[in-house]
NUMARTI-541109 format. One line per 4 residues: number of its first residue (from 1); their letters; for each residue z, x, y of N, C-alpha, C, O. Coordinates in steps of 0.05 Angstrom, whole numbers. Atoms other than C-alpha are relative to their C-alpha. Layout:
NUM) a) Z:X:Y:Z:X:Y:Z:X:Y:Z:X:Y; ...;
! end
This chain:
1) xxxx) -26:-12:-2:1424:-2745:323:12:4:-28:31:18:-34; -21:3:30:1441:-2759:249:-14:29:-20:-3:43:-38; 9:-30:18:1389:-2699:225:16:21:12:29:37:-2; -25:-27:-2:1431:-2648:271:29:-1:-9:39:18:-20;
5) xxxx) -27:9:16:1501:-2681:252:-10:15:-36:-3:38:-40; 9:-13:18:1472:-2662:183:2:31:-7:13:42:-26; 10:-29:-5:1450:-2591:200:24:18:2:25:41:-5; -23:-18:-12:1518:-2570:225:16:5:-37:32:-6:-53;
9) xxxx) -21:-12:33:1548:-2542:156:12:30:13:0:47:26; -20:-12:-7:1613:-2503:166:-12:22:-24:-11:45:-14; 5:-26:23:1588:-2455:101:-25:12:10:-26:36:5; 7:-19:-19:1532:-2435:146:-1:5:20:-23:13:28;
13) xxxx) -8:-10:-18:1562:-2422:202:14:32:-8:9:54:2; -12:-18:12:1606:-2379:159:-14:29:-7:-7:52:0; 13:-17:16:1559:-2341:122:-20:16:28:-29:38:24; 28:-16:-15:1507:-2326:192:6:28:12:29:35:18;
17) xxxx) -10:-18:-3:1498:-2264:209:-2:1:33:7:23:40; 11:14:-31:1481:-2284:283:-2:-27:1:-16:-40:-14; 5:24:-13:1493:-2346:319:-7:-7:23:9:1:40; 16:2:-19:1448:-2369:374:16:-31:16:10:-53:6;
21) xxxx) 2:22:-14:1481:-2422:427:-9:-15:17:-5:-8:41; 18:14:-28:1441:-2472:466:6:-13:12:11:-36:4; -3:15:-12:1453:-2492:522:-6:3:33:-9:24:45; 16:-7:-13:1428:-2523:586:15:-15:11:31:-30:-1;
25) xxxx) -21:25:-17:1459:-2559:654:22:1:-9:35:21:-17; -17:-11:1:1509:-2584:645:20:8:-25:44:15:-22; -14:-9:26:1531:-2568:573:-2:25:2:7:37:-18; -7:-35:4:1528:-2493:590:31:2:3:41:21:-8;
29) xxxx) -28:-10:7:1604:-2500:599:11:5:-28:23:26:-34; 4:7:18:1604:-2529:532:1:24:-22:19:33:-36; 2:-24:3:1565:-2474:509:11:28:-7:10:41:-28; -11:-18:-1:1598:-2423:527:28:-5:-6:36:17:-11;
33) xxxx) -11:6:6:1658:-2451:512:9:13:-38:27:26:-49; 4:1:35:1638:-2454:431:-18:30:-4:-18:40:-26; -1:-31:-1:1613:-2384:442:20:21:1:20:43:-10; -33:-20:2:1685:-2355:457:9:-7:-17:21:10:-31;
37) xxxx) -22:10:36:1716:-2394:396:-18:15:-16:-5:28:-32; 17:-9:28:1664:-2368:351:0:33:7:1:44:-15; -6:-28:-13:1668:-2290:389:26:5:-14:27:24:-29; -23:0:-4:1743:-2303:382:-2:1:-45:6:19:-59;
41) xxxx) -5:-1:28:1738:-2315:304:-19:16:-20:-24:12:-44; 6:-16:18:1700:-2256:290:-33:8:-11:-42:27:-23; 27:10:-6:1624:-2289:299:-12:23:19:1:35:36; 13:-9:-23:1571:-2252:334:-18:-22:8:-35:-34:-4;
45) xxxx) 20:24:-17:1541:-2299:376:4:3:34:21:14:49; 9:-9:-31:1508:-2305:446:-11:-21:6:-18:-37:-12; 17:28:-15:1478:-2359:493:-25:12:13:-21:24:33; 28:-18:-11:1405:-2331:509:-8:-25:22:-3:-48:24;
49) xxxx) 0:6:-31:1382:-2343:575:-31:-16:-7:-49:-7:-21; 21:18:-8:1331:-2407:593:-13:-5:19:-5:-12:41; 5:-2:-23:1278:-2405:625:-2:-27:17:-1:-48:4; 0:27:-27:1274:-2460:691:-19:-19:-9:-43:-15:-5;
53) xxxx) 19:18:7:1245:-2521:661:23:-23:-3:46:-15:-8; -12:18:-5:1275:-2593:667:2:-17:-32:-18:-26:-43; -16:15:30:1315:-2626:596:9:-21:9:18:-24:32; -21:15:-14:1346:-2688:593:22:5:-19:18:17:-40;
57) xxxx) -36:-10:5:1425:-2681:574:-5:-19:-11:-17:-40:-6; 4:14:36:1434:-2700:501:39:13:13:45:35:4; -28:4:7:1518:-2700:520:9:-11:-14:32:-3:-21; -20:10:28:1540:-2742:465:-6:19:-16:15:31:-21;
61) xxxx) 4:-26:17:1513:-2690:422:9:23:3:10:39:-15; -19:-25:0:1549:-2638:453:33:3:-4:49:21:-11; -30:5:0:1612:-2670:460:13:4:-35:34:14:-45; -4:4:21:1604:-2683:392:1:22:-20:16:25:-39;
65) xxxx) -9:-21:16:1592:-2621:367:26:25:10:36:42:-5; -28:-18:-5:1652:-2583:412:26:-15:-17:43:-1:-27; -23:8:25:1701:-2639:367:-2:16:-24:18:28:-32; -1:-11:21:1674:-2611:309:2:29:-1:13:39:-21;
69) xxxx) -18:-25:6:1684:-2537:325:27:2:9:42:19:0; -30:0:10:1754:-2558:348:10:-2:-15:28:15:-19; -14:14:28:1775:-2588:293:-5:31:-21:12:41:-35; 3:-27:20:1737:-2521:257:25:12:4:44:13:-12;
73) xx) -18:-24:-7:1779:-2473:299:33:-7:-13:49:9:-23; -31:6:4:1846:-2511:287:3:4:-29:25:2:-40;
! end
């Protein structure tokens, strides 16, 4: 968890020219969620479609990263 905590840098988010969001179950609200904030500020980004195969739900990791694009957006 601490290499993607890492990974998430606000300067490239900034800079991409496309952003890809993943998500599966039930973090597709999530998802899509941090897809309209980032739409909303100007981002092109999309949630590409998965195919039917069984994950297990990494939710602290999502939760964790919708704080940190709140906190971005605000």
């Amino acid at each position: 968890m601490l290499d993607t905590i890492h990974m998430l840098n606000i300067g490239k988010i900034e800079d991409a020219d496309k952003i890809y969001v993943f998500a599966r179950d039930f973090s597709e609200l999530i998802g899509t969620e941090l897809t309209i904030k980032l739409q909303l500020l100007g981002k092109n980004c999309e949630m590409p479609f998965f195919p039917e195969y069984e994950v297990r739900s990494r939710l602290p990791l999502q939760v964790l990263s919708r704080v940190l694009l709140d906190s971005y957006v605000i």
